[in-house]
RORO-460691 format. One record per atom (N, C-alpha, C, CB): x, z, y; residue in one letter. Coordinates in pm, whole numbers, plus 50000, padded with zeros to 5 digits. Glycine has a CB too. Layout:
N
XZYa ...
! end
This chain:
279
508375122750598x 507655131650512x 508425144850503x 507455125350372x 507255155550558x 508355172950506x 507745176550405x 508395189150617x 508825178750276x 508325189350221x 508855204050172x 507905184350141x 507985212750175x 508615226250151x 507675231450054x 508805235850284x 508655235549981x 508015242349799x 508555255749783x 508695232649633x 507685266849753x 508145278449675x 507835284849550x 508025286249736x 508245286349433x 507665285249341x 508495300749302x 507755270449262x 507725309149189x 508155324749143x 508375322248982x 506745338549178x 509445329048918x 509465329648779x 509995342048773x 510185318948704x 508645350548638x 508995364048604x 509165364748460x 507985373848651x 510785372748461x 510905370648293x 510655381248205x 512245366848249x 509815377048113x 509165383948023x 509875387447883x 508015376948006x 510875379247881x 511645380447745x 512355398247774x 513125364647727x 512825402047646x 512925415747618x 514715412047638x 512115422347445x 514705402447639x 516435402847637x 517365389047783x 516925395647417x 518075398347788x 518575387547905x 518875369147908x 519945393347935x 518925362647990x 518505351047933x 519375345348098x 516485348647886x 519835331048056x 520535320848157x 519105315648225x 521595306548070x 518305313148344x 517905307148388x 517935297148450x 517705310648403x 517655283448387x 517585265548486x 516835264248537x 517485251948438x 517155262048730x 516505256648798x 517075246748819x 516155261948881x 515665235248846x 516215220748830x 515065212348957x 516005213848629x 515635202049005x 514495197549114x 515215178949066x 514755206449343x 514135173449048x 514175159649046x 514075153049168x 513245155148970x 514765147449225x 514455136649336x 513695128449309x 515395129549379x 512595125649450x 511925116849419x 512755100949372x 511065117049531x 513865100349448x 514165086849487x 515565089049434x 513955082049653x 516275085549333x 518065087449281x 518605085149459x 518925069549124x 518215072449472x 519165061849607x 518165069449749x 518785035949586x 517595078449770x 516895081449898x 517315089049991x 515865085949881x 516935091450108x 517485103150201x 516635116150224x 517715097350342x 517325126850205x 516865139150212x 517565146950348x 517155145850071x 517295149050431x 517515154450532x 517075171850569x 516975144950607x 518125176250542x 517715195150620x 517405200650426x 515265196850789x 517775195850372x 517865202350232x 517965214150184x 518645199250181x 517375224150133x 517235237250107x 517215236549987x 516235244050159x 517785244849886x 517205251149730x 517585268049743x 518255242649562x 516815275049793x 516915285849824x 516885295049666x 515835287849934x 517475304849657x 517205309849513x 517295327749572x 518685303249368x 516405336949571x 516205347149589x 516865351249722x 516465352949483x 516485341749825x 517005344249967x 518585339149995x 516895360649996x 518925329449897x 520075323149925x 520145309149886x 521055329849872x 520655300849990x 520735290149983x 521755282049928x 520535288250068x 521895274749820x 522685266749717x 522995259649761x 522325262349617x 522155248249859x 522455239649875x 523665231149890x 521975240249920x 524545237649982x 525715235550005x 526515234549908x 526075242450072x 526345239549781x 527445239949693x 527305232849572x 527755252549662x 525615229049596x 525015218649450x 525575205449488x 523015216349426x 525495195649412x 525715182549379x 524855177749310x 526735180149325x 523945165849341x 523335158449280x 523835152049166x 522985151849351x 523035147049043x 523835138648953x 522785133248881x 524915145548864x 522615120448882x 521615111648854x 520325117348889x 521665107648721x 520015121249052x 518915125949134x 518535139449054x 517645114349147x 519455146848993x 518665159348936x 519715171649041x 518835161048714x 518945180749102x 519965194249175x 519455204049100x 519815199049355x 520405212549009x 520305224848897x 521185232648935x 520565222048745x 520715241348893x 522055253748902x 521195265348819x 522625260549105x 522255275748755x 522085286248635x 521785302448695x 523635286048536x 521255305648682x 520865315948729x 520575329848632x 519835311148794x 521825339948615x 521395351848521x 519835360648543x 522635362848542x 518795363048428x 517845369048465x 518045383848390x 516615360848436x 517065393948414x 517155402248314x 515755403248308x 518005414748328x 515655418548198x 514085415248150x 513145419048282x 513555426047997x 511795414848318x 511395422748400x 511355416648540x 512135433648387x 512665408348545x 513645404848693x 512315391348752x 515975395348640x 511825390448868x 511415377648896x 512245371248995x 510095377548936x 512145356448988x 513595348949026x 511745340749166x 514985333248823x 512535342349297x 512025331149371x 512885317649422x 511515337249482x 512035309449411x 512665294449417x 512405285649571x 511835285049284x 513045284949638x 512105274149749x 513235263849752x 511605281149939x 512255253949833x 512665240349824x 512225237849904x 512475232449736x 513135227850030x 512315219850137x 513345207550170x 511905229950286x 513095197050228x 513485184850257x 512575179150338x 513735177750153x 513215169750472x 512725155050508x 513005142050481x 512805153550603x 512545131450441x 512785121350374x 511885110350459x 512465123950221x 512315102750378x 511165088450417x 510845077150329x 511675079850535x 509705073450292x 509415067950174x 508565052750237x 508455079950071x 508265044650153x 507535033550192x 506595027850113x 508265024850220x 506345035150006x 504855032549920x 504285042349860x 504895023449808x 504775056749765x 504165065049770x 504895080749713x 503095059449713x 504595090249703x 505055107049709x 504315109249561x 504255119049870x 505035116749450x 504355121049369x 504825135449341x 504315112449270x 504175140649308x 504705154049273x 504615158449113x 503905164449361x 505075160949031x 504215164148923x 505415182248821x 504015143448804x 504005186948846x 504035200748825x 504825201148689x 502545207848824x 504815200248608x 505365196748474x 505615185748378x 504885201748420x 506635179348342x 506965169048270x 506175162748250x 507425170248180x 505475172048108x 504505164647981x 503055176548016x 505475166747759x 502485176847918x 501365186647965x 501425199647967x 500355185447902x 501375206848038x 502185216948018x 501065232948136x 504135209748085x 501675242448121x 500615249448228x 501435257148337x 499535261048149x 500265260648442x 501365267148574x 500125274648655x 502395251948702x 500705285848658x 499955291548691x 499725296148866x 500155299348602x 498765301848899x 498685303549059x 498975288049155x 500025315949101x 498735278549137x 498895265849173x 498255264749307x 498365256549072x 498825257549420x 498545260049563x 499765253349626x 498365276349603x 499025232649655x 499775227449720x 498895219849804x 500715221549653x 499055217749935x 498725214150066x 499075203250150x 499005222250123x 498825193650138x 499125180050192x 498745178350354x 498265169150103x 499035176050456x 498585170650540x 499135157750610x 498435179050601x 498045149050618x 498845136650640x 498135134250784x 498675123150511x 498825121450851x 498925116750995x 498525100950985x 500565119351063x 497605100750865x 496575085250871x 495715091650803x 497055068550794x 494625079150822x 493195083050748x 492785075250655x 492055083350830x 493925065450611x 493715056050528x 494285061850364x 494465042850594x 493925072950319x 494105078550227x 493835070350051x 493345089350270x 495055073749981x 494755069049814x 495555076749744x 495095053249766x 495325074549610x 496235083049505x 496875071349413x 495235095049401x 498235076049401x 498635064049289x 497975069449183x 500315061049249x 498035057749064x 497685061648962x 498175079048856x 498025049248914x 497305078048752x 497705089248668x 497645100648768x 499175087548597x 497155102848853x 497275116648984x 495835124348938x 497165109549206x 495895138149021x 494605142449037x 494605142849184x 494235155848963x 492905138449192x 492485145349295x 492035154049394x 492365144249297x 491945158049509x 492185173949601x 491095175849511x 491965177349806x 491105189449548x 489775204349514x 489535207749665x 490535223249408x 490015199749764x 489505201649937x 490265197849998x 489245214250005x 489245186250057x 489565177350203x 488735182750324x 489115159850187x 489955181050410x 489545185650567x 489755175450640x 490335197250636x 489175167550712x 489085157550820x 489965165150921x 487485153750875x 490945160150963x 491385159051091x 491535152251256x 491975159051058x 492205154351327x 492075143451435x 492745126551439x 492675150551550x 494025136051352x 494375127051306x 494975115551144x 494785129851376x 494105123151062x 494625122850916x 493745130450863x 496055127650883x 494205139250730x 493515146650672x 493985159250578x 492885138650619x 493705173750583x 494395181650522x 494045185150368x 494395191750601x 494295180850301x 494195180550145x 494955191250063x 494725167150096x 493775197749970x 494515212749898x 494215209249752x 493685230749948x 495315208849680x 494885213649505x 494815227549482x 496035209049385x 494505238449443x 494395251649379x 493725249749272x 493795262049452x 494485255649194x 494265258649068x 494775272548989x 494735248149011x 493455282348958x 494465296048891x 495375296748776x 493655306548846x 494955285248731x 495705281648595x 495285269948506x 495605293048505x 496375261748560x 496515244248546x 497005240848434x 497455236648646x 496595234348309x 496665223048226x 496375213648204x 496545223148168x 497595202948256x 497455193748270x 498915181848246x 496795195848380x 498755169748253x 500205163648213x 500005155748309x 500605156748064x 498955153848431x 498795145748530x 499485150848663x 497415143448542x 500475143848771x 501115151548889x 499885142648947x 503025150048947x 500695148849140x 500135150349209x 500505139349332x 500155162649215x 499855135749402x 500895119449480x 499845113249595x 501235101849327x 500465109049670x 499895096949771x 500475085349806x 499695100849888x 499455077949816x 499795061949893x 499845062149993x 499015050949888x 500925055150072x 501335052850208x 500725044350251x 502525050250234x 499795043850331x 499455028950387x 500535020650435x 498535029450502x 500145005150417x 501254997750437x 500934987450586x 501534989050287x 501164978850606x 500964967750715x 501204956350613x 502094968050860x 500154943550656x 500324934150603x 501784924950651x 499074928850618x 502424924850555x 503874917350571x 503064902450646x 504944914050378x 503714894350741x 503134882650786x 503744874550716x 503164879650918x 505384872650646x 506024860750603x 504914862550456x 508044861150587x 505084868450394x 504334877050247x 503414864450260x 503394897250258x 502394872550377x 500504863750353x 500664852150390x 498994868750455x 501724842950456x 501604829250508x 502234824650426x 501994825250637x 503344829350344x 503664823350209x 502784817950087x 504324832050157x 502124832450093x 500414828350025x 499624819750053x 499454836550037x 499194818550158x 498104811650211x 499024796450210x 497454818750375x 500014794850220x 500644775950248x 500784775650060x 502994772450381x 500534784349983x 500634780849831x 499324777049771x 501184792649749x 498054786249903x 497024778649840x 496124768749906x 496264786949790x 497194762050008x 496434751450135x 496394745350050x 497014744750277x 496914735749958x 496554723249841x 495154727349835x 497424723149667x 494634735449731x 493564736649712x 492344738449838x 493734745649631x 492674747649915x 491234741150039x 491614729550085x 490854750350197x 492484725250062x 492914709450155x 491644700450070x 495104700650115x 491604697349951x 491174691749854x 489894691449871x 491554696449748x 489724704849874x 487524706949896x 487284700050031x 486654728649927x 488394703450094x 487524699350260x 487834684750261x 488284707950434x 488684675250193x 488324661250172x 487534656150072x 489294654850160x 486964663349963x 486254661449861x 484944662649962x 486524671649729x 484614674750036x 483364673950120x 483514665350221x 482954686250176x 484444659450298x 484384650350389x 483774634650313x 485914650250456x 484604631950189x 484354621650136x 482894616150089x 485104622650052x 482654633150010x 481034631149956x 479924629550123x 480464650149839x 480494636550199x 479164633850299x 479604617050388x 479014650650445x 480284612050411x 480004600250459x 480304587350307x 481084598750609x 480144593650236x 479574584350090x 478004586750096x 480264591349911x 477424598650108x 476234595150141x 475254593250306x 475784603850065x 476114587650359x 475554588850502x 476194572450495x 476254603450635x 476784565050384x 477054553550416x 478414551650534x 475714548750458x 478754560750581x 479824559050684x 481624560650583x 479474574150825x 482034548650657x 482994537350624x 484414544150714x 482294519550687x 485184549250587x 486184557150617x 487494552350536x 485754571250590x 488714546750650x 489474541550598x 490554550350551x 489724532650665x 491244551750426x 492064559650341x 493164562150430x 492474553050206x 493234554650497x 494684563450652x 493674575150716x 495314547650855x 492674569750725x 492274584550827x 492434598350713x 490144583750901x 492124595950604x 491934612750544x 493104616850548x 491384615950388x 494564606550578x 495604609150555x 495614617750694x 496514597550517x 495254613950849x 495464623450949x 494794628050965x 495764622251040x 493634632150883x 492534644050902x 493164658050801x 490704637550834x 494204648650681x 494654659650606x 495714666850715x 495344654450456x 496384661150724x 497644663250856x 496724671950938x 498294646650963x 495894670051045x 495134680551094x 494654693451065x 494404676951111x 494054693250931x 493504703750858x 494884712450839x 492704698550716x 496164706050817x 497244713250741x 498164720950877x 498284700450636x 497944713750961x 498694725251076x 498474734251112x 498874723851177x 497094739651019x 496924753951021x 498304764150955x 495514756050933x 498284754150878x 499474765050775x 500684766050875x 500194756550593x 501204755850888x 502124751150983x 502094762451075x 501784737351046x 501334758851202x 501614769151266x 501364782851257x 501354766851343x 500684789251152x 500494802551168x 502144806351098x 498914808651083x 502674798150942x 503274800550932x 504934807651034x 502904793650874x 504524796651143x 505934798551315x 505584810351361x 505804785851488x 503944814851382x 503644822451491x 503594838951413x 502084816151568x 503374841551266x 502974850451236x 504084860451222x 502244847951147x 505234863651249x 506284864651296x 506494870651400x 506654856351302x 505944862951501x 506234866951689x 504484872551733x 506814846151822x 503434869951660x 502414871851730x 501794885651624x 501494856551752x 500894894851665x 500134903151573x 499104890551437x 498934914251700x 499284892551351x 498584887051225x 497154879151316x 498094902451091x 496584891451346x 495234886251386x 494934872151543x 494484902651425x 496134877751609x 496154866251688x 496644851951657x 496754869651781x 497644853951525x 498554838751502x 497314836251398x 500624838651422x 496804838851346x 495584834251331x 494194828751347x 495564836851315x 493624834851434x 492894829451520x 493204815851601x 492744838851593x 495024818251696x 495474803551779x 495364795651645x 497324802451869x 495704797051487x 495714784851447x 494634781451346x 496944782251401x 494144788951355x 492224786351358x 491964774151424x 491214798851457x 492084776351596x 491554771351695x 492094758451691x 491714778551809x 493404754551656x 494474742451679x 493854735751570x 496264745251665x 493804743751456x 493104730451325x 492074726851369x 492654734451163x 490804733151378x 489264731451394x 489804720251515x 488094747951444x 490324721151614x 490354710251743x 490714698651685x 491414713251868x 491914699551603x 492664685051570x 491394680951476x 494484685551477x 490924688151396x 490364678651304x 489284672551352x 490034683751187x 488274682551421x 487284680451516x 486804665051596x 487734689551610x 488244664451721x 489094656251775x 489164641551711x 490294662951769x 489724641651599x 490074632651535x 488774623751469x 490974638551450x 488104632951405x 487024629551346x 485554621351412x 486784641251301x 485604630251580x 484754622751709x 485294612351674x 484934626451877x 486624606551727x 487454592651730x 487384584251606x 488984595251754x 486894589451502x 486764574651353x 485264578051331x 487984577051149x 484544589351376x 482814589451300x 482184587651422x 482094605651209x 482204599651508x 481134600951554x 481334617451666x 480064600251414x 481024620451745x 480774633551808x 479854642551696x 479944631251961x 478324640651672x 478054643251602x 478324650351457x 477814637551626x 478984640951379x 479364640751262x 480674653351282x 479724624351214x 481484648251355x 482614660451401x 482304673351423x 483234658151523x 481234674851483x 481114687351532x 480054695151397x 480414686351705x 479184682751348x 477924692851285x 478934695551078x 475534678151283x 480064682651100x 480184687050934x 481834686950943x 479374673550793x 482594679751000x 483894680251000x 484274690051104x 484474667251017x 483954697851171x 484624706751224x 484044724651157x 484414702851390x 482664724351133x 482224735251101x 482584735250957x 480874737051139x 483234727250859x 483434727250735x 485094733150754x 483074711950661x 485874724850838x 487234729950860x 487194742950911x 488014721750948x 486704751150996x 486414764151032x 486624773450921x 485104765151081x 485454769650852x 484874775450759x 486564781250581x 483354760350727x 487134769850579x 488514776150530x 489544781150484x 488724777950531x 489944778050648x 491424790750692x 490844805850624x 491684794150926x 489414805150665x 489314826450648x 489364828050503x 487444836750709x 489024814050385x 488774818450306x 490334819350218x 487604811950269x 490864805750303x 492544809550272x 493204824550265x 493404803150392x 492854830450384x 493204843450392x 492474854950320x 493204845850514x 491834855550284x 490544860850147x 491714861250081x 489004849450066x 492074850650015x 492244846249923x 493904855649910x 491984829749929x 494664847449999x 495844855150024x 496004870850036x 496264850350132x 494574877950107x 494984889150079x 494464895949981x 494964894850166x 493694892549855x 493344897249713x 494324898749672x 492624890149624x 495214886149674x 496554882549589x 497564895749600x 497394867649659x 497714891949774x 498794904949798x 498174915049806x 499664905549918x 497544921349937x 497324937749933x 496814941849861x 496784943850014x 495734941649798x 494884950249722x 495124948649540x 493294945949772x 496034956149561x 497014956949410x 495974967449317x 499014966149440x 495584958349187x 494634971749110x 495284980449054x 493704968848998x 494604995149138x 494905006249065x 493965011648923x 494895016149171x 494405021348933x 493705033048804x 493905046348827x 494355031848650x 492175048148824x 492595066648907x 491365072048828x 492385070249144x 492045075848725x 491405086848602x 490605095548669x 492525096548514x 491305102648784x 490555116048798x 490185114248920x 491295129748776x 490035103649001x 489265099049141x 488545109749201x 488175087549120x 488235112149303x 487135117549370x 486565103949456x 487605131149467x 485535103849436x 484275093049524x 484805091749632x 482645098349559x 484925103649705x 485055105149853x 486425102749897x 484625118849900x 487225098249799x 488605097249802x 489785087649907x 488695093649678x 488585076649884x 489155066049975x 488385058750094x 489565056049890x 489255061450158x 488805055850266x 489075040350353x 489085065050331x 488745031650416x 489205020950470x 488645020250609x 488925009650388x 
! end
């Protein structure tokens, strides 16, 4: 992430006055790379010191005098950028900041406002706030898109195999209770075993394989074993039309399930734009 900030202060007081400039780090513990705090064409940097993520330094004004400020850094973050123009609510005038990002999977953390203009790009999207004169106590921020962690969702999903394990022998049980077919309490034991090496192996593979493929192979490995198994104590039939299309049926909802839990964390976005998010 680059960012570069320039901001102007003109002093109006009739009498001379100490001026604080102050820049909060996003991150106390983060990396800032190529660091600038420029103050009327000279650069501080070198001589400031951070101290509990705040870089300040004092600056004499007189009446009349306007002081320019810039700021730039590269960094790197892993969930989201906020900016916020003033503490508490407060006003700022001539406001004009410019985002352009390199995904299209765009959000705002909470408490943010949203652009006053989005531009589609080729690859991302160029996003502008302007404002002639801003009051407000809300900053300004984005969400990073993330990748689904694989240990994360297979952790999930083997916490909630008990429960589809259960339905898919509760439905195995109820349909050959009413079809009269005579099922001995060892088999549900290796039909459960079947059904469960889904977890099993996606858990090994999701790791070494892309999400979507260690999924699918252990899609394919359960639906067979149980399938398989089920020809061999019912029937071909019975296997294919209720014990295999019921086991299918699932794993996906396992993963539903797992990814409500994890990815899609509820936000709150006061000042949303409709057009805001995209997937």
């Amino acid at each position: 992430m680059t960012f570069h900030g320039v901001w102007s202060y003109r002093h109006a007081d009739a009498n001379p006055r100490d001026l604080r400039l102050a820049l909060s780090l996003p991150d106390k513990a983060g990396i800032y790379d190529d660091f600038r705090f420029v103050v009327d064409g000279v650069d501080l940097a070198p001589r400031l010191r951070p101290k509990d993520g705040l870089v300040a330094t004092t600056v004499p004004v007189k009446p009349g005098q306007t002081v320019a400020l810039e700021i730039a850094y590269r960094s790197r973050g892993m969930e989201e950028w906020i900016y916020k123009p003033t503490n508490e609510v407060g006003q700022i005038e001539d406001f004009d900041l410019r985002m352009t990002t390199d995904f299209r999977a765009i959000d705002f953390p909470k408490l943010t406002m949203s652009p006053t203009k989005k531009v589609a790009t080729a690859s991302g999207y160029e996003l502008e706030w302007t404002f002639a004169r801003l009051v407000a106590g809300y900053g300004i921020g984005m969400v990073m898109p993330t990748h689904v962690q694989p240990g994360d969702l297979a952790a999930h999903m083997s916490f909630s195999a008990p429960i589809s394990l259960g339905l898919f022998l509760v439905f195995i049980y109820v349909i050959t209770l009413l079809r009269r077919i005579d099922i001995h309490p060892i088999n549900f034991l290796f039909v459960a075993a079947a059904f469960f090496s889904f977890n099993l192996l996606f858990g090994y593979t999701a790791d070494r394989l892309p999400v979507e493929a260690a999924f699918l192979i252990s899609s394919v490995v359960s639906v067979g074993l149980v399938a398989s198994y089920l020809r061999l104590v019912v029937g071909s039939r019975f296997a294919h039309s209720r014990g295999g299309h019921r086991a299918a049926s699932l794993p996906g909802g396992l993963l539903d399930s797992a990814l409500l839990r994890r990815v899609h964390r509820p936000q709150h976005h006061p000042a949303r734009d409709p057009d805001s998010v995209f997937s």
